[in-house]
C-alpha positions as CSV (number, residue, x, y, z in Angstrom):
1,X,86.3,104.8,112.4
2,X,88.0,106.4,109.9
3,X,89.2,103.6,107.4
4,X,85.7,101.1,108.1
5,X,85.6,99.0,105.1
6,X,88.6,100.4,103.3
7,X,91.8,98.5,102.0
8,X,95.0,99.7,102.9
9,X,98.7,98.2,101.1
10,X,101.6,99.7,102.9
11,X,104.9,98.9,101.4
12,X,108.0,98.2,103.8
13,X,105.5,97.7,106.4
14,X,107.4,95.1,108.3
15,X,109.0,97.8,110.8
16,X,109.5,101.7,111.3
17,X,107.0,104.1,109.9
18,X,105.5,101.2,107.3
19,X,105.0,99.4,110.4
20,X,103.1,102.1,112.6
21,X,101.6,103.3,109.9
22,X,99.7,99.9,109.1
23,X,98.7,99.6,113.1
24,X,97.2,102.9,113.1
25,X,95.4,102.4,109.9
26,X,93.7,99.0,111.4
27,X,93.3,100.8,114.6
28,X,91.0,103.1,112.3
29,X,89.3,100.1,110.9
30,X,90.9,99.3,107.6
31,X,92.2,96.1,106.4
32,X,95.4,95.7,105.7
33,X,98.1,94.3,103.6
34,X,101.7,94.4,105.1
35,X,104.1,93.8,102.1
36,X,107.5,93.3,103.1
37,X,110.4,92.0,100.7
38,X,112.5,90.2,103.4
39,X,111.4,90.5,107.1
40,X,109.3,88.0,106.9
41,X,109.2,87.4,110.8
42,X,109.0,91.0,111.4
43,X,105.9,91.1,108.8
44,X,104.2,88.4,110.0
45,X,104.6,89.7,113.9
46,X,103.1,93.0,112.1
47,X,100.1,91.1,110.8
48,X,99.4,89.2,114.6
49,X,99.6,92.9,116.3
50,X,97.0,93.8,114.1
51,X,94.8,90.7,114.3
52,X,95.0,90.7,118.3
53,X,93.3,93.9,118.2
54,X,90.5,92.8,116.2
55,X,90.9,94.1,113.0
56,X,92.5,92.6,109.6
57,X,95.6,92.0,108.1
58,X,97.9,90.1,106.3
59,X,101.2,89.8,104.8
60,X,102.9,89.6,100.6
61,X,106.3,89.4,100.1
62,X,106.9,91.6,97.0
63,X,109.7,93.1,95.6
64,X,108.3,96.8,94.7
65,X,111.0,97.1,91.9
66,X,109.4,94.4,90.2
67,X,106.4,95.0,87.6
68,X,105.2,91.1,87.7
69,X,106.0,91.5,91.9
70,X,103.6,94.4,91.6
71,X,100.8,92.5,89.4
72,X,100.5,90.2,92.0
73,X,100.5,92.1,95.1
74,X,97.5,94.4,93.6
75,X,95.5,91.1,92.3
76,X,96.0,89.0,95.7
77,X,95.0,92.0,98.0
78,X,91.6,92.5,95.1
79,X,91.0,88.8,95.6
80,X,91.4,88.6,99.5
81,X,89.8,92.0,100.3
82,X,87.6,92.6,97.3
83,X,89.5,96.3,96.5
84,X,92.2,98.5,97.3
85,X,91.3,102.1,98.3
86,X,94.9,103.3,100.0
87,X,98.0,102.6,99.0
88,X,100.9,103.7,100.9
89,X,104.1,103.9,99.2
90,X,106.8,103.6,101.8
91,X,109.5,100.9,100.8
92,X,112.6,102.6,101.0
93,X,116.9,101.7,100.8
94,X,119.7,103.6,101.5
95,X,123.5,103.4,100.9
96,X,125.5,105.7,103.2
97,X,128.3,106.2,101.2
98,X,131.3,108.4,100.8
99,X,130.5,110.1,97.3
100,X,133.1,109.6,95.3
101,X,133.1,105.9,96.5
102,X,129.5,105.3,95.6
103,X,128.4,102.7,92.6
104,X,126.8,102.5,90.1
105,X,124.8,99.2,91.8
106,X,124.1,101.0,95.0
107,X,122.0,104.0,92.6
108,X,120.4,101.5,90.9
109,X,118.8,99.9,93.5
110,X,118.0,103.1,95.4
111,X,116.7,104.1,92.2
112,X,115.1,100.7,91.4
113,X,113.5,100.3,95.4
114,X,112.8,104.0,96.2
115,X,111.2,105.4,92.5
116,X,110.5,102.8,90.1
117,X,109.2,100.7,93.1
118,X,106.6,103.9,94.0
119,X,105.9,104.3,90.0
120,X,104.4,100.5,89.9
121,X,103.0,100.4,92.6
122,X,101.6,103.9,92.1
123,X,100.5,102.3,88.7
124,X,98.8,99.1,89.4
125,X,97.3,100.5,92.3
126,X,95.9,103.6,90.5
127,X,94.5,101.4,87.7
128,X,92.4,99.7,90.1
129,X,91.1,102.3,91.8
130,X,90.2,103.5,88.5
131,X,87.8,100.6,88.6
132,X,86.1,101.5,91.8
133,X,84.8,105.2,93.3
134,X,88.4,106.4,93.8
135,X,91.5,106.1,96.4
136,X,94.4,107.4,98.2
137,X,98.0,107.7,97.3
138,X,100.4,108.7,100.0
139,X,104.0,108.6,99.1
140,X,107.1,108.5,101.8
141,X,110.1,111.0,100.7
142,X,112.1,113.1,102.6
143,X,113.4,116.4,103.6
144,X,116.7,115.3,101.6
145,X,114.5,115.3,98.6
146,X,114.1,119.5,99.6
147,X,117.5,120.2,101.4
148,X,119.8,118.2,99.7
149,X,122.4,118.3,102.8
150,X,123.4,114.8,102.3
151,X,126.7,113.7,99.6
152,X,126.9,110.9,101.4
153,X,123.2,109.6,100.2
154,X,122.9,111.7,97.1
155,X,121.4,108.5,95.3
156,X,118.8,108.4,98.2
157,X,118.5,112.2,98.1
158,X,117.5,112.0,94.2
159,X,115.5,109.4,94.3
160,X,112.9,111.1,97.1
161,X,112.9,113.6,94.7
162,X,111.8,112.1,92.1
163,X,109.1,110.6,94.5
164,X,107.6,114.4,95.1
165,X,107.9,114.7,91.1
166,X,105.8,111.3,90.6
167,X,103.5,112.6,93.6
168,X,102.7,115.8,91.6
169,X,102.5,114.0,87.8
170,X,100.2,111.1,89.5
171,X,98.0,113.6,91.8
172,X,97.3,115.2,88.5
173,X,96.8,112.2,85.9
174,X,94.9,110.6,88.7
175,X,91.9,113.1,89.4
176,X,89.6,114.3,90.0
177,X,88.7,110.7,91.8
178,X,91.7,109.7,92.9
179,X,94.0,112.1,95.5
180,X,97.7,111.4,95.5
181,X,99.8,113.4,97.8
182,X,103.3,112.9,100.2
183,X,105.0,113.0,103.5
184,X,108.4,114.4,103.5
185,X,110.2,113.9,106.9
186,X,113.1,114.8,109.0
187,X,115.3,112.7,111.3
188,X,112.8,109.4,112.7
189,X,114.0,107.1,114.8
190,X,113.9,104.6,112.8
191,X,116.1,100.9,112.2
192,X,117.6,102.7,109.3
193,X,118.8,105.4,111.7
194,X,119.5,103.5,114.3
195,X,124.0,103.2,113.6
196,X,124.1,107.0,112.9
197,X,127.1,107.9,115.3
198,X,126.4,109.1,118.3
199,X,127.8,112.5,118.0
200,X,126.4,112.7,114.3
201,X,122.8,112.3,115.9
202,X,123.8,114.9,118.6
203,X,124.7,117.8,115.9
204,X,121.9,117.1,114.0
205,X,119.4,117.3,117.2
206,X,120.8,120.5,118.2
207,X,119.4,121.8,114.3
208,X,115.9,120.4,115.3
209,X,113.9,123.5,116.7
210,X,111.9,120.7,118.5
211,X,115.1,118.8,119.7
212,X,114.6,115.7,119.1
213,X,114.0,113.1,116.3
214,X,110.2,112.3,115.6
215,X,108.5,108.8,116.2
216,X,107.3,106.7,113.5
217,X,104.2,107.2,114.8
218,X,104.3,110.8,114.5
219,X,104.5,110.4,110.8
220,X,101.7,107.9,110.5
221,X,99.7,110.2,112.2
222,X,100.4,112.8,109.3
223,X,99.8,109.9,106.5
224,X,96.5,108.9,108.3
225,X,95.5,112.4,107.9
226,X,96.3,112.6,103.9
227,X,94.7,108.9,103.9
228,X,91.1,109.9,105.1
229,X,88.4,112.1,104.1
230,X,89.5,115.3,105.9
231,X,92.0,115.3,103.2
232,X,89.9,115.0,100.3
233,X,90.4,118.5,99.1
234,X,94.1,117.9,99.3
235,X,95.8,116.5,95.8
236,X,99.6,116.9,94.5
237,X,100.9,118.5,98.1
238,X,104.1,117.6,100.0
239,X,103.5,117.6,103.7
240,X,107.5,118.7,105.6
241,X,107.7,116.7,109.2
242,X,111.0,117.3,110.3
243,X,110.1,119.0,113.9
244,X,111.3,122.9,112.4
245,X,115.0,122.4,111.0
């Protein structure tokens, strides 16, 4: 197994790619914590899909975008697991809004959720796998963090960018021991996608070379990968899964 006797926190992990990302990191024998902030339900059917297949889980409520929130999270997964070796930062928010109408409270809390929620936990994390033989960093952005196609999410749109930026300053401040890299995908079917209009989703498909969107699974696949050794020689990189667009 690829993940025996590691600790895994995935952020968001109550649904979507959090979600299949924590199942196919226990399927590969890590422990895991499933923080969520308010799917508790969701979270805690996470944590029994886990446990019904024999290996380890459970749940924190945490607000990422808050340092004491944070503290916590990283001390209660050290004291329940004994360490944290992979952290997966995949909490995200967006506000589909017409530009010009867009406020100045729907940035912050993009900005608040999607960046300074990756820099803490980025932070506590990395200080405690300081502490131990080293870790892994994966953080979720986006192709709108590269493209940019989107006005109506261009608080979302920065912030992902600022994620690859944090990916790249970490990756470095973190090594040689610790390896900090991120995804960056395309259209997922997703619950944040799932009231994109019907034709909307239709244009967009036709621009996939694959034609389709990609299943949150796909993308935990790709963030399993950067999360075990085969990827140890990999630091600082931004992996594109968007299906060729």
């Amino acid at each position: 197994m690829k993940f025996e006797n590691k600790v895994a926190i995935v952020t968001g992990a109550s649904k979507g790619i959090g979600k299949a990302t924590a199942i196919l990191l226990a399927q590969e024998g890590a422990r895991v914590v499933i923080n969520y902030l308010e799917s508790e339900e969701d979270a805690n059917s996470a944590v029994d899909e886990i446990m019904k297949n024999g290996s380890d889980a459970i749940a924190i409520r945490c607000d990422v975008s808050k340092e004491e929130d944070v503290q916590k999270m990283i001390d209660q997964t050290v004291d329940h697991f004994g360490s944290v070796d992979i952290l997966i930062n995949n909490a995200g928010v967006v506000f589909d809004t017409p530009l010009f109408e867009k406020t100045v409270e729907q940035w912050r809390r993009t900005l608040d959720v999607n960046l300074i929620g990756t820099f803490l936990c980025s932070k506590y994390a990395g200080l405690q796998m300081l502490k131990q033989t080293g870790g892994k960093i994966i953080n979720v952005s986006s192709t709108n963090a590269i493209n940019c196609f989107s006005p109506d999410a261009l608080d979302y749109d920065a912030s992902k960018a600022g994620v690859i930026t944090l990916t790249k300053d970490f990756a470095k401040e973190l090594a040689p021991k610790i390896q900090v890299n991120a995804v960056a995908p395309g259209w997922v079917n997703t619950e944040m996608n799932k009231d994109l209009p019907a034709d909307f989703v239709a244009k967009e498909t036709d621009k996939i070379y694959l034609k389709r969107f990609a299943e949150p699974e796909e993308i935990a696949k790709t963030i399993s990968f950067l999360a075990s050794s085969d990827a140890d020689y990999i630091t600082g990189s931004v992996l594109v899964v968007d299906g060729g667009y």
